[in-house]
ZAMIGU-175867 format. One line per 10 residues: number of its first residue (from 1); for each residue x negated, y, z of N, C-alpha, C, O. Coordinates in steps of 0.2 Angstrom, whole numbers, plus 2048, in hexadecimal, padded with zeros to 3 digits. Each point is the difference from the previous one (the first is absolute). Example, Ala and Ser with C-alpha at 12.3 -4.5 7.8 and 13.67 -1.06 7.14 Angstrom:
BEGIN
1	7BE 7E4 827 804 806 800 7FC 806 800 7FB 7FF 803  807 806 7F9 7FC 806 801 804 805 803 7FD 806 801
//
This chain:
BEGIN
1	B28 34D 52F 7FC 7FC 7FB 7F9 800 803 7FD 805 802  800 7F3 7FC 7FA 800 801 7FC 805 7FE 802 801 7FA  7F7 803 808 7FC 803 7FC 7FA 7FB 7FF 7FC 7FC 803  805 807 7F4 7FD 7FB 7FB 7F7 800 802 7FE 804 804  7FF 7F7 7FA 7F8 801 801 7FF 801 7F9 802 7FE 7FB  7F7 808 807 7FD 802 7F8 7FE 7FB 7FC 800 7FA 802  7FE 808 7F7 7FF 7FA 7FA 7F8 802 801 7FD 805 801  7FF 7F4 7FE 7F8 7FF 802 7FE 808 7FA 803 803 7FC  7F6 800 806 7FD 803 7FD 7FB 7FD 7FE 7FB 7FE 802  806 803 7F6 7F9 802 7FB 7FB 803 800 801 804 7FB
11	7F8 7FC 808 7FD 806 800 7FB 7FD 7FA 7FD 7FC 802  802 807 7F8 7FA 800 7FD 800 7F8 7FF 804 7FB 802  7F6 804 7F9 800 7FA 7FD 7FA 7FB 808 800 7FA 7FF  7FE 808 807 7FD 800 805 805 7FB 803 7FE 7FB 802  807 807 7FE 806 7FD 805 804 7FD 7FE 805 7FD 803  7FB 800 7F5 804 7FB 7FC 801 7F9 806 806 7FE 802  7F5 7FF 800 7FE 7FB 805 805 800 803 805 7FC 800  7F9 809 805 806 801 806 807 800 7FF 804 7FE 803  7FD 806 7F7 807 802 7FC 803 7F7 7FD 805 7FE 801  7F7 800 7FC 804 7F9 7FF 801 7FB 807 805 7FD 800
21	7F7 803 804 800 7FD 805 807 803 806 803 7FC 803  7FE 80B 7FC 806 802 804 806 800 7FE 804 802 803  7FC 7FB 7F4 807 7FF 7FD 801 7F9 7FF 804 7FE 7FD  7F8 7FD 807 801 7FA 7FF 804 7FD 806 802 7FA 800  7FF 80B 806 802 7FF 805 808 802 800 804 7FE 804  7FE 806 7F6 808 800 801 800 7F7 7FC 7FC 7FD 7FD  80B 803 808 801 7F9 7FE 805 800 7F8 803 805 7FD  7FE 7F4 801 804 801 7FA 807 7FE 802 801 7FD 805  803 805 7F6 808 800 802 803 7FB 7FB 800 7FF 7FA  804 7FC 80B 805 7FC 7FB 802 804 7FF 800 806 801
31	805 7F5 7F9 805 805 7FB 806 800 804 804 804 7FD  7FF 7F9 807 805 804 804 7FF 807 804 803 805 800  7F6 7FA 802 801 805 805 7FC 805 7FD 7FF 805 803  7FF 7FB 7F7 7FE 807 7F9 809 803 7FF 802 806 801  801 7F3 7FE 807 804 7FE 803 806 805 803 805 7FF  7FC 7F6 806 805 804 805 7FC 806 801 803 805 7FE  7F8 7FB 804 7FB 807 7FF 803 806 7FC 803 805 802  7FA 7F8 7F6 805 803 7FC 804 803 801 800 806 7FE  806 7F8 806 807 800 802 800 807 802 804 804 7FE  7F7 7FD 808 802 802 806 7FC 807 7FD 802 805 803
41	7FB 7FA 7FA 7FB 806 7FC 804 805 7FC 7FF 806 800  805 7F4 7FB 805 805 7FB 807 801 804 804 805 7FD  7FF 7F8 807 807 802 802 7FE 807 806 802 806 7FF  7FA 7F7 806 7FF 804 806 7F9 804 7FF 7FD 7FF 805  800 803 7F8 7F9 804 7FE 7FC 7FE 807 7FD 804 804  805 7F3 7FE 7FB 7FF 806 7F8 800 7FC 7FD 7FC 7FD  7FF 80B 807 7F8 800 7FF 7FD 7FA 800 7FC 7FD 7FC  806 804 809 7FB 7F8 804 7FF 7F9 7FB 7FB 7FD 7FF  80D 800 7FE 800 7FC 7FC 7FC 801 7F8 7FD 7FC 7FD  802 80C 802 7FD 801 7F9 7F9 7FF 801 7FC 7FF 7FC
51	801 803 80C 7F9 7FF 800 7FD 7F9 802 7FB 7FF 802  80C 7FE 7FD 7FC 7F7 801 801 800 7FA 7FA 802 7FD  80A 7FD 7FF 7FF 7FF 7FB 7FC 802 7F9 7FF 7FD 7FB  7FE 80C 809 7F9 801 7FC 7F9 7FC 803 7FB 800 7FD  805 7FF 807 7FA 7FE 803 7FF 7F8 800 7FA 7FF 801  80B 7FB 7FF 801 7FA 7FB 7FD 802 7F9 7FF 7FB 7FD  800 808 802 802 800 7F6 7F7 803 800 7FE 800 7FA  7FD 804 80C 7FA 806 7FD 7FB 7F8 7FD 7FB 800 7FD  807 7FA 805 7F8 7FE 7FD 803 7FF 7F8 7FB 7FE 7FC  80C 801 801 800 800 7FB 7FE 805 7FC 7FD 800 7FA
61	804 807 80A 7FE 803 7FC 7F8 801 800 7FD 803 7FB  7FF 7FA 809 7F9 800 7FF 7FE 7FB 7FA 7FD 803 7FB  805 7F9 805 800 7F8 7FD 801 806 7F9 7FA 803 7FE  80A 7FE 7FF 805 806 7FA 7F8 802 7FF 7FC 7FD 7FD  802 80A 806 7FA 804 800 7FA 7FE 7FE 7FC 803 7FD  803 7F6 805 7F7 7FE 802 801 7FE 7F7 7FB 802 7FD  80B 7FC 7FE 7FF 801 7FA 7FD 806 7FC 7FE 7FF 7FB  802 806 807 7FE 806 7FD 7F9 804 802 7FE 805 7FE  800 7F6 806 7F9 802 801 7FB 804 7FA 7FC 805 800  805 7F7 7FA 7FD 802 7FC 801 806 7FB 7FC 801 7FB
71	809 802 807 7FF 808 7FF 7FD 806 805 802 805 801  7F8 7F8 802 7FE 804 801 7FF 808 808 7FD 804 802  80D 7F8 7FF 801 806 805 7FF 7FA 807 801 7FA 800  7FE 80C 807 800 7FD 805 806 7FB 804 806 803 801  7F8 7F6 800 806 7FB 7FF 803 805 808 805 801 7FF  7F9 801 806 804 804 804 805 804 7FE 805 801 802  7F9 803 7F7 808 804 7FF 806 7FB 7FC 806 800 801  7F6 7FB 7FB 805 7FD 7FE 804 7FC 802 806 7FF 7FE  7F7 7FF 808 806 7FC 806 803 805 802 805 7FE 802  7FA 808 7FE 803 805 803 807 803 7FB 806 801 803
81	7FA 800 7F7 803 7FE 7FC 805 7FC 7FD 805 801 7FD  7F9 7F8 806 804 7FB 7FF 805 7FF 807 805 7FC 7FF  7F9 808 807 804 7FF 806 806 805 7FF 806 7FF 802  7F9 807 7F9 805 804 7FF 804 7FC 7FB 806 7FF 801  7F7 7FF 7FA 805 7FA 7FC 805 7FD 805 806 7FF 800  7F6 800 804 806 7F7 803 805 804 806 804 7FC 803  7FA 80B 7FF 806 807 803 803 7FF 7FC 805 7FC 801  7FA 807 7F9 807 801 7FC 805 7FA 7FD 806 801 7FF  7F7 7F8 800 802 7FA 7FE 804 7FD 808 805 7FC 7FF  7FA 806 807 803 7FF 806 807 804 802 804 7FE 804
91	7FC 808 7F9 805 804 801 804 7FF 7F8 806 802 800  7F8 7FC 7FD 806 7FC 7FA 800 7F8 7FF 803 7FD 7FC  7FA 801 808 805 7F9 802 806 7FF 7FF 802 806 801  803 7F6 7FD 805 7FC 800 800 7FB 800 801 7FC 7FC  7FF 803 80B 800 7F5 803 805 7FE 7FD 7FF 7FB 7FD  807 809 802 806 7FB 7FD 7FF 7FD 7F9 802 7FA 7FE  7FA 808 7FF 7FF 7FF 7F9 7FB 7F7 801 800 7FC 7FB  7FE 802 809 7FE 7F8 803 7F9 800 7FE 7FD 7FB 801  7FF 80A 7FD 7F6 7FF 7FF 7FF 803 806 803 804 803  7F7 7F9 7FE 7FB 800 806 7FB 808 7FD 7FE 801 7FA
101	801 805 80B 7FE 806 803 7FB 800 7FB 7FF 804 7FC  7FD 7F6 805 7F8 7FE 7FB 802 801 7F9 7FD 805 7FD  807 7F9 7FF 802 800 7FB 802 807 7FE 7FF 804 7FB  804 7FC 808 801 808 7FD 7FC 807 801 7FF 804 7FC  7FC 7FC 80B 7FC 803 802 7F9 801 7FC 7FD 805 7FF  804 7F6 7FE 7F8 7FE 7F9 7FF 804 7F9 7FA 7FF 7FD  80B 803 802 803 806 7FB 7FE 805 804 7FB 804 7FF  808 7FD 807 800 809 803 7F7 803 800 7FD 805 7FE  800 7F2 807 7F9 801 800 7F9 801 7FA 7FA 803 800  80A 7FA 7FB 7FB 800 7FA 7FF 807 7FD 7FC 804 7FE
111	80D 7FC 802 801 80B 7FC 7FC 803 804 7FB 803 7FE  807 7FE 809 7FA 805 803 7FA 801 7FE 7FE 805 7FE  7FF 7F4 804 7FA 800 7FD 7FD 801 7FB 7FB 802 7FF  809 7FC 7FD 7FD 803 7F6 802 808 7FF 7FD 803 7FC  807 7FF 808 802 808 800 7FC 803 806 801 806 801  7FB 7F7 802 7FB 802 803 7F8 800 7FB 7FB 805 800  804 7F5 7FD 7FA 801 7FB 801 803 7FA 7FA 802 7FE  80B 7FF 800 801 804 7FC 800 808 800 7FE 804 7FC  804 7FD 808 7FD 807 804 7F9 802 800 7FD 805 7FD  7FF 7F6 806 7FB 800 802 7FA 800 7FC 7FA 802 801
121	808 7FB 7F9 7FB 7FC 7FC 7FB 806 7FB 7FA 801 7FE  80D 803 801 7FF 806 7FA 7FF 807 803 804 801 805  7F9 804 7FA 806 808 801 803 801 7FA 801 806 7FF  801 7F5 7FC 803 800 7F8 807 7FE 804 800 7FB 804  805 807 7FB 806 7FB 804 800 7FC 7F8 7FF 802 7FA  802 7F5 809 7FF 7FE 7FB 808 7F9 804 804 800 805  7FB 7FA 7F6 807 7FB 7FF 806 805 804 7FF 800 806  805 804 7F7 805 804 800 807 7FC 7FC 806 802 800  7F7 7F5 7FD 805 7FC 7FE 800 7FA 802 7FC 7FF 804  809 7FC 7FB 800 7F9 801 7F9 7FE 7FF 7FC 7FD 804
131	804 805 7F7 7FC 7FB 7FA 7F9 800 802 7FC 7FC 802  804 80C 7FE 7F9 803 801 7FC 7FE 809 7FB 7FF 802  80C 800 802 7FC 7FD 806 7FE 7F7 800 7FC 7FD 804  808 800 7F7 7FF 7F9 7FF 7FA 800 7FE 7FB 7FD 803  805 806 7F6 7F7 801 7FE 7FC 802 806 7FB 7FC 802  806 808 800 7F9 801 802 7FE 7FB 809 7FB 801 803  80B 7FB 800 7FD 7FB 805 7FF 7F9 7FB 7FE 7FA 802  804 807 7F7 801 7F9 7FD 7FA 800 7FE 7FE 7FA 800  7FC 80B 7FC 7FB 801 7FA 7FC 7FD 803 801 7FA 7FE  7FA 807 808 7FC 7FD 803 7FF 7F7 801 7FB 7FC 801
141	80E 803 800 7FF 7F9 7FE 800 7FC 7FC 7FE 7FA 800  805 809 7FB 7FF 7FF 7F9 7FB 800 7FE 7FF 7FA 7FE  7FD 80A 801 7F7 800 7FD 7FD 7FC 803 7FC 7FD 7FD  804 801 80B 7FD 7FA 801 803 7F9 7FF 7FD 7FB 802  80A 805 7FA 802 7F8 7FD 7FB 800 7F9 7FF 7FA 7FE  7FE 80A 7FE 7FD 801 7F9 7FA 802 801 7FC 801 7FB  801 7FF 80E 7FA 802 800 7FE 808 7FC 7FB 801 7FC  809 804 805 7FC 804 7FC 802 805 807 805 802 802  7F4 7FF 801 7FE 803 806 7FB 804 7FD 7FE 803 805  7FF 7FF 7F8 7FC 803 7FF 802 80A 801 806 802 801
151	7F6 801 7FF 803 808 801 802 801 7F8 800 7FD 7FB  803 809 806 800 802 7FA 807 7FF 7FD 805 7FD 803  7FB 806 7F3 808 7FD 7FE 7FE 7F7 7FE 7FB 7FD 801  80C 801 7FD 7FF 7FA 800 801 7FD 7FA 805 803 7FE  7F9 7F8 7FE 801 7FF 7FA 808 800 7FC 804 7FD 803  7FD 806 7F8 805 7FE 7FB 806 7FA 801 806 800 802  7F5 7FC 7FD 804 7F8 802 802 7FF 808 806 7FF 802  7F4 802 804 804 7FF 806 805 807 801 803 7FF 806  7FE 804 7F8 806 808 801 806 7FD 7FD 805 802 804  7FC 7FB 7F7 805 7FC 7FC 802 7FB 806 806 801 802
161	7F7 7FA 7FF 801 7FB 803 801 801 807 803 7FC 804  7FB 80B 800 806 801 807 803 804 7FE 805 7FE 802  7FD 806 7FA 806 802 7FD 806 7FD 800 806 802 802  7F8 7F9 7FA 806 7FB 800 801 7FC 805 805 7FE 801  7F7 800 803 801 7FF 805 803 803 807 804 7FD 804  7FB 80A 7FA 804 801 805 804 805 7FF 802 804 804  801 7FD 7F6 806 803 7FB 800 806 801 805 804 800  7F5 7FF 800 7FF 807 7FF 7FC 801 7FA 7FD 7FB 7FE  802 80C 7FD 7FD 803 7FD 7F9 7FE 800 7FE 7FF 806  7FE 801 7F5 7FA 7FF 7FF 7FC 807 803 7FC 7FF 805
171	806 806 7F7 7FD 807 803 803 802 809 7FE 805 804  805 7F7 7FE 801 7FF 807 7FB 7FD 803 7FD 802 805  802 7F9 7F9 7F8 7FB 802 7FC 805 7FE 804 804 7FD  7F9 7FD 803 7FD 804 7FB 7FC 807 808 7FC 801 804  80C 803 7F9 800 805 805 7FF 800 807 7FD 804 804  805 7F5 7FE 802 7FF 806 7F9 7FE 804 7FF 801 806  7FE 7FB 7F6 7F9 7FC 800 7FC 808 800 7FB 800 804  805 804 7FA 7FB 802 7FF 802 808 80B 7FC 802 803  809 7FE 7FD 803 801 805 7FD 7FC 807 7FF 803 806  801 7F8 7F9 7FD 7FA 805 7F9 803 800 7FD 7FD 805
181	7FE 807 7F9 7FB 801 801 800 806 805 7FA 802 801  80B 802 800 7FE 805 806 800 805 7FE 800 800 7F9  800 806 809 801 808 7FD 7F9 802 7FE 7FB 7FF 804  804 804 7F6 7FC 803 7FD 7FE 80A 803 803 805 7FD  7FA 7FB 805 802 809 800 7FC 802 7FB 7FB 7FF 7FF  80A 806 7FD 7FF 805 7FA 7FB 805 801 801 805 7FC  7FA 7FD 80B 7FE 804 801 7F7 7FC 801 7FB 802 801  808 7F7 7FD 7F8 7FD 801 7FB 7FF 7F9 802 7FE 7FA  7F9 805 806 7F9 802 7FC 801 7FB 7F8 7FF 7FA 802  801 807 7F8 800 7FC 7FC 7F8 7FD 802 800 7FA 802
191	7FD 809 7FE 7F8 7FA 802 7FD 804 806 802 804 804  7F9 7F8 7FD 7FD 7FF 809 7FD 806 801 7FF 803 805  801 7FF 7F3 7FA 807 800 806 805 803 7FE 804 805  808 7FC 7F8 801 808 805 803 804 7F9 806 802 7FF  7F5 7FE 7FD 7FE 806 7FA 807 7FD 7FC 802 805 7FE  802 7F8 801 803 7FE 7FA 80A 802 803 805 800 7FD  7F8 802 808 807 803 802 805 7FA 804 7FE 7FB 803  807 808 7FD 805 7FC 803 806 7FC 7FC 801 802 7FB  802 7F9 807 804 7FB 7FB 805 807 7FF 801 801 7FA  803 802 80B 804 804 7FF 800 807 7F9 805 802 7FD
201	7F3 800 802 801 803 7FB 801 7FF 7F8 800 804 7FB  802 7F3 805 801 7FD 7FA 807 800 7FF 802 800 7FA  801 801 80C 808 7FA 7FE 802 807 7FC 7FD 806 800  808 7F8 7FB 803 803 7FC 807 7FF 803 802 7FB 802  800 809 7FE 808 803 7FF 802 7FF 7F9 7FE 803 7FB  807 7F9 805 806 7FE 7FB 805 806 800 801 804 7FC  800 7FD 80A 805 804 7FC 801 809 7FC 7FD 804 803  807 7FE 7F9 802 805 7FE 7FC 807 805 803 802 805  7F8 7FF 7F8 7FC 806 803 804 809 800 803 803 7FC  7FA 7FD 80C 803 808 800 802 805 7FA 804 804 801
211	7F7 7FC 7F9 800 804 7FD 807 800 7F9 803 804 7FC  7FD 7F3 807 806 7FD 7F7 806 802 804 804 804 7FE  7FD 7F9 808 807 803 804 800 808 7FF 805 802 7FD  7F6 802 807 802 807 800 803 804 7F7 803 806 7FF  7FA 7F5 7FB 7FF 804 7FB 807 7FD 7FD 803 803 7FB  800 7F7 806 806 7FD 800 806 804 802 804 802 7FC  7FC 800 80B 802 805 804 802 805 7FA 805 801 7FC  7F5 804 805 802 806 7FC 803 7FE 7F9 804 805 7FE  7FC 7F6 7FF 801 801 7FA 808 7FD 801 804 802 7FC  7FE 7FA 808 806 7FE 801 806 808 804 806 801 7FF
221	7F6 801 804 803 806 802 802 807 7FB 804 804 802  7F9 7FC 7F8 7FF 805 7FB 805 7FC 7FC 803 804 7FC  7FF 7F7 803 803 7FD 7FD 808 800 801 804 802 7FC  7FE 7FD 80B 802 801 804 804 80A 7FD 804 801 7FB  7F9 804 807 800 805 7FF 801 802 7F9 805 804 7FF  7F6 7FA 7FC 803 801 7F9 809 7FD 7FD 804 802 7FC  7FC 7F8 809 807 7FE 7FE 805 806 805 806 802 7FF  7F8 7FF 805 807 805 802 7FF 807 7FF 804 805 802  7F6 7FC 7F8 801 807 7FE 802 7FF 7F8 801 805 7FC  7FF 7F2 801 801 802 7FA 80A 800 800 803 801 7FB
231	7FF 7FD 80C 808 7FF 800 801 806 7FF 804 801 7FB  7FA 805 808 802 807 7FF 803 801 7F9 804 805 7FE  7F9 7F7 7FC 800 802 7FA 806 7FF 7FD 802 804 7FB  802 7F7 806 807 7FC 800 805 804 803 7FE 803 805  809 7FF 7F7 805 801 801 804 7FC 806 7FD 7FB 801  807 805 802 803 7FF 805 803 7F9 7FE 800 7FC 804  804 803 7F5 802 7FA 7FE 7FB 7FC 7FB 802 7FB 7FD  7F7 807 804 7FC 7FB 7FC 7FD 7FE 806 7FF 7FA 801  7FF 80B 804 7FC 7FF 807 803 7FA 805 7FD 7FC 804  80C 805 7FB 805 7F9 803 7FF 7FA 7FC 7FE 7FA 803
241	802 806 7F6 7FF 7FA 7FA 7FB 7FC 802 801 7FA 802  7F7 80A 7FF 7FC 7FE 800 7FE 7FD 807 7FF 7FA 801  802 80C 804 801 7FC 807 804 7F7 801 7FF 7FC 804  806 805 7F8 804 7F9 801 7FD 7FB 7FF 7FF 7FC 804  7FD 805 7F4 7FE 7FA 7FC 7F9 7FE 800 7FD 7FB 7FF  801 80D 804 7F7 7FE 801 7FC 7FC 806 7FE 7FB 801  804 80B 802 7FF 802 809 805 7FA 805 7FC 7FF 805  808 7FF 7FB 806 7FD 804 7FC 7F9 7FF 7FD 7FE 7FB  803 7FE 80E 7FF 7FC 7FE 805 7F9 800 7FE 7FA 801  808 80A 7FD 804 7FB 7FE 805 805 7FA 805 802 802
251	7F8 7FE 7F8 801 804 7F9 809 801 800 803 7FB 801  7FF 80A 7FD 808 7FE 7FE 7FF 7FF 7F9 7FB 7FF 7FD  80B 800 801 801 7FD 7F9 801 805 7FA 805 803 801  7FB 7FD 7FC 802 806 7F9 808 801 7FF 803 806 800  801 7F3 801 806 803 802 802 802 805 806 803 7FE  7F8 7FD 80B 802 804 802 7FE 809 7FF 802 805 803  7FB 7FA 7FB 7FA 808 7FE 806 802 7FA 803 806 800  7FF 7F7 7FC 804 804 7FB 806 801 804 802 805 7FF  802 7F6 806 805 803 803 800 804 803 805 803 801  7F4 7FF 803 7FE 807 805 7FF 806 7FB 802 806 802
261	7FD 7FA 7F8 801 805 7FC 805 802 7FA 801 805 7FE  800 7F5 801 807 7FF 7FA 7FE 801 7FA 804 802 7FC  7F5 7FC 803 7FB 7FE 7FA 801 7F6 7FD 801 7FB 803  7FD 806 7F8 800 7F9 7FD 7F8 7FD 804 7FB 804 801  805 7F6 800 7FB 7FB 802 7FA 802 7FC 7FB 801 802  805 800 7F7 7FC 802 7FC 7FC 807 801 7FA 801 7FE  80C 804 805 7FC 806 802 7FB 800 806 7FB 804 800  808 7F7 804 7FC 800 807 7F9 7FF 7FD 7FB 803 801  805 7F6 7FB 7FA 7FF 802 7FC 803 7F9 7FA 7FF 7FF  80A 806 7FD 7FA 807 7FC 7FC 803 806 7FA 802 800
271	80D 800 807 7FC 806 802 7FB 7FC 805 7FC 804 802  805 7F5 800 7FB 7FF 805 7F8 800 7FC 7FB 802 802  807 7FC 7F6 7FA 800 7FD 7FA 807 800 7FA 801 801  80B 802 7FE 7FE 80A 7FE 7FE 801 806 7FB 802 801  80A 7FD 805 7FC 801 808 7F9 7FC 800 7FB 803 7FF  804 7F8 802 7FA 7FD 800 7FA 803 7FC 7FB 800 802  808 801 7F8 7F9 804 7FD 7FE 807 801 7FB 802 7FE  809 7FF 804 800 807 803 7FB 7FF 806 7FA 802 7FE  806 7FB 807 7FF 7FE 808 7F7 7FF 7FE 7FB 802 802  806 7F9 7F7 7F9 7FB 800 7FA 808 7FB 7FA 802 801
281	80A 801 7FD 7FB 808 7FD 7FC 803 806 7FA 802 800  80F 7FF 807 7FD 805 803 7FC 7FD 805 7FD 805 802  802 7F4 801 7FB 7FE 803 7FA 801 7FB 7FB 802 802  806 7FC 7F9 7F8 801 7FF 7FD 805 7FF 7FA 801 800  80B 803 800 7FC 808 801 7FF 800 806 7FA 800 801  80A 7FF 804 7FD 801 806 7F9 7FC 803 7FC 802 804  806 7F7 7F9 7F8 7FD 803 7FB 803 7FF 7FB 800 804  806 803 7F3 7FA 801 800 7FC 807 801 7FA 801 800  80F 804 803 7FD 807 803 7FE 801 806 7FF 805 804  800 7F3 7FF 7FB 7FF 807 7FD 7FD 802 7FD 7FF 805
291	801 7FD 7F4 7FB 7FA 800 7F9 802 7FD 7FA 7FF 803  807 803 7F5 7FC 806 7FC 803 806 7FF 803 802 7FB  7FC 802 809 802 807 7FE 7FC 803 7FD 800 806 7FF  7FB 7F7 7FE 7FD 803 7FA 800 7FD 7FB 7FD 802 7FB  805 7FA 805 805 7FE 7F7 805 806 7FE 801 803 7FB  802 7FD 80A 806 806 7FE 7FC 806 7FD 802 803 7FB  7F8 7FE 809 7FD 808 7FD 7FE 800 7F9 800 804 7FC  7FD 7F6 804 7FD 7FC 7FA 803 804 7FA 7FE 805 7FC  807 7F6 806 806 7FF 7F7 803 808 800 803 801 7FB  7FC 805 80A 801 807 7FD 7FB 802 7FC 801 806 7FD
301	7FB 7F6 801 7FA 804 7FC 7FD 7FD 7FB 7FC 802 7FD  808 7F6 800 7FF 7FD 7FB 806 7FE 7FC 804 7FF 804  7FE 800 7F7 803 7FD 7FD 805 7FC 803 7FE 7FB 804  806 805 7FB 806 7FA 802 801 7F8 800 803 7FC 803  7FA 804 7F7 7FE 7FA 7FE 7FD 7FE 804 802 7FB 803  7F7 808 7FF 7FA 7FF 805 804 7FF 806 800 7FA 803  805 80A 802 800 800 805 804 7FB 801 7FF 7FD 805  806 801 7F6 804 7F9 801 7FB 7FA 800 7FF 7FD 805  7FE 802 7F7 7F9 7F9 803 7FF 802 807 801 7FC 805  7FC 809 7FC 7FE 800 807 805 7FE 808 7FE 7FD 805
311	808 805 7F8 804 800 807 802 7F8 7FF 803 7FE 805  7FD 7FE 7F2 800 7F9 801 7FC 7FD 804 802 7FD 804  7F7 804 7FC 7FB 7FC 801 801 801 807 800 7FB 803  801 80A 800 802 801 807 804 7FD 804 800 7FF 806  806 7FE 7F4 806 7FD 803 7FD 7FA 800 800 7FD 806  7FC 800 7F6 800 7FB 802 7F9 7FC 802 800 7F9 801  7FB 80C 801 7FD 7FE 805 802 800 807 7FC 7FE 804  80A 805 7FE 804 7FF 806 803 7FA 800 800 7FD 806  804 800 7F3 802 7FA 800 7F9 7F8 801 802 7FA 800  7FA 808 801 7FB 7FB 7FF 7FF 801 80A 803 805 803
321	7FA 7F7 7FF 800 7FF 807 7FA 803 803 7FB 7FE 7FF  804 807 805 7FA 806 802 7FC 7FC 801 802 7FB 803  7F8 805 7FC 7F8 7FC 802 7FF 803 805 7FF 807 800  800 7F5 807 7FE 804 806 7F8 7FD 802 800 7FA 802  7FA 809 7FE 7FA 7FC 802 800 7FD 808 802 805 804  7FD 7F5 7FE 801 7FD 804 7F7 7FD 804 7FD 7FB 7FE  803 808 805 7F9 7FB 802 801 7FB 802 805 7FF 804  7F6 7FC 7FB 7FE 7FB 800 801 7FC 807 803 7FB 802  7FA 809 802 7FC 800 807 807 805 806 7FF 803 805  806 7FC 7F9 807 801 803 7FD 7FC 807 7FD 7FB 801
331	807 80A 806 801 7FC 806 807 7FE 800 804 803 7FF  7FB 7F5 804 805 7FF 801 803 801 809 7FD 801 805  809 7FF 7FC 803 801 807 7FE 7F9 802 800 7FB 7FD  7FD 807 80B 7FF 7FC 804 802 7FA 801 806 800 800  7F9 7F9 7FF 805 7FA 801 800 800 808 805 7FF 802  7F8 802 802 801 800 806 7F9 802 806 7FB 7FC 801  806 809 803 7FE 804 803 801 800 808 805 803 802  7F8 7FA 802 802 800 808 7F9 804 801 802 806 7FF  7F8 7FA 803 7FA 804 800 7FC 804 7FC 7FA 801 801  80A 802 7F9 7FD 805 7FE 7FD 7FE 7F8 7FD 803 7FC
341	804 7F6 805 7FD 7FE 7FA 804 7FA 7FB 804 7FD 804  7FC 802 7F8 803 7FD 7F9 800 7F8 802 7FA 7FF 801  809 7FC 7FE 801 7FB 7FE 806 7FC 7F9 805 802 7FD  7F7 7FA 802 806 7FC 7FB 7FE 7F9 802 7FA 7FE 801  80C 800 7FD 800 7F6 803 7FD 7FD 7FA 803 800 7FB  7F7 7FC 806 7FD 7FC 7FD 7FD 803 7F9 802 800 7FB  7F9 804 807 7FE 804 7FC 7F9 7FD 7FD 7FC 802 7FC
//
């Protein structure tokens, strides 16, 4: 087999010249001799015929590329990106199916390259959907059919009207628009002075603060405990009743519980009643001989009456939901860190 000759080199936006100028020299291919190519590429893995038939096809991919200039990144990588499109579009060919190399290649070359801007654009990973990558090659031309190029959000009415235009969410435009302006870092100065701190010491954390988890925790676990020390109090056939009908997460029924005992339907469920009340005494005793253990000392030295208010008022400040003081000025976790410092997309 012939040895194949290299594919021209891109060096730098400097050598684009040279680089268009040395892929203008592969010649282009009838559609016979694309097929056969084809042919000879997918039946026999001949090299040789895949590297004409990549090297016919790089100024399309340049032609593809020179559209995306206006993001910004250097057009050498993006051609460069796009050459790997029209590799993988050249190894999944299928001549028999009767379209021309070009047509199908144009799909392989576009995905590269938008999967290369997209990488690149953010350190947020961002269009991780259909939708969201449509949006964000589609926004920029949208705003200039409606003329609203200005920086910044965009009015009410023009958000509506690409919206619907291009069948995404309002709060999509919106989001995505505000994304198109480039990464903010959360470590850069509220003002020029310095003194006012950093954006990062503002953000607030949404979520469920260490102190409401940890006191949830405990409280869930004592609960937990009071119920397996209030089962101790149950006899053996109230402790089965109960266990069926309480605990079970698929209840038996009253009549079989009367047939496991050879009680009436009626008795099971007195005694599941008696077990249950029994169960709900003895957790509250226990919640409350490890929640307030000085209520319990309390009510030895006053009045009975007195101590029963107490260990109410006790039940049912439990039953109300714990108040955990939460600051304001919570940090939130990193949105994204490659150099030691904070970013978020379109901040």
């Amino acid at each position: 087999m012939a040895q194949t000759a290299a594919l021209p080199i891109l060096s730098g936006e400097t050598g684009l010249t040279r680089y268009l100028e040395e892929i203008r020299r592969f010649p282009m291919l009838e559609p016979q001799e694309e097929f056969m190519l084809a042919k000879r590429w997918r039946e026999h893995d001949d090299r040789d015929a895949a590297h004409r038939l990549v090297t016919s096809h790089l100024r399309l991919v340049a032609k593809i590329a020179m559209g995306y200039r206006g993001y910004g990144l250097p057009i050498s990588e993006v051609i460069s990106e796009g050459n790997v499109g029209l590799m993988q579009a050249v190894k999944r060919f299928e001549p028999d199916k009767g379209f021309r190399l070009a047509t199908y290649a144009m799909w392989w070359i576009k995905a590269a390259i938008q999967e290369y801007i997209l990488r690149s654009w953010s350190l947020v990973k961002m269009g991780t959907t259909a939708n969201q990558k449509k949006l964000f090659f589609n926004l920029r031309k949208a705003k200039s059919r409606i003329s609203a190029l200005e920086e910044g959000d965009m009015r009410p009415d023009q958000v509506k009207l690409i919206a619907k235009r291009l069948g995404v969410t309002e709060q999509d435009v919106v989001d995505m628009n505000r994304r198109l302006g480039g990464d903010a870092s959360l470590n850069a100065p509220i003002r020029e002075d310095g003194d006012s701190g950093e954006w990062m010491d503002w953000l607030v954390d949404d979520s469920v603060s260490q102190e409401s988890r940890l006191a949830e925790s405990e409280q869930s676990e004592n609960r937990h405990k009071a119920l397996g020390d209030a089962l101790s109090a149950l006899n053996d056939r109230e402790r089965r009743i109960f266990e069926a009908r309480r605990l079970a997460d698929d209840p038996i029924t009253l009549e079989e519980l009367a047939d496991e005992f050879g009680v009436s339907r009626e008795r099971v469920r007195q005694i599941e009643v008696r077990a249950f009340e029994k169960v709900q005494k003895a957790v509250r005793h226990r919640v409350a001989a490890m929640e307030v253990p000085e209520a319990l000392a309390i009510s030895n030295t006053i009045p009975k009456s007195s101590a029963t208010r107490i260990l109410s008022k006790c039940t049912a400040a439990r039953a109300r939901p714990s108040s955990v003081h939460r600051t304001s000025r919570a940090f939130a976790s990193p949105i994204s860190s490659t150099d030691g410092k904070c970013y978020v997309a379109g901040a």
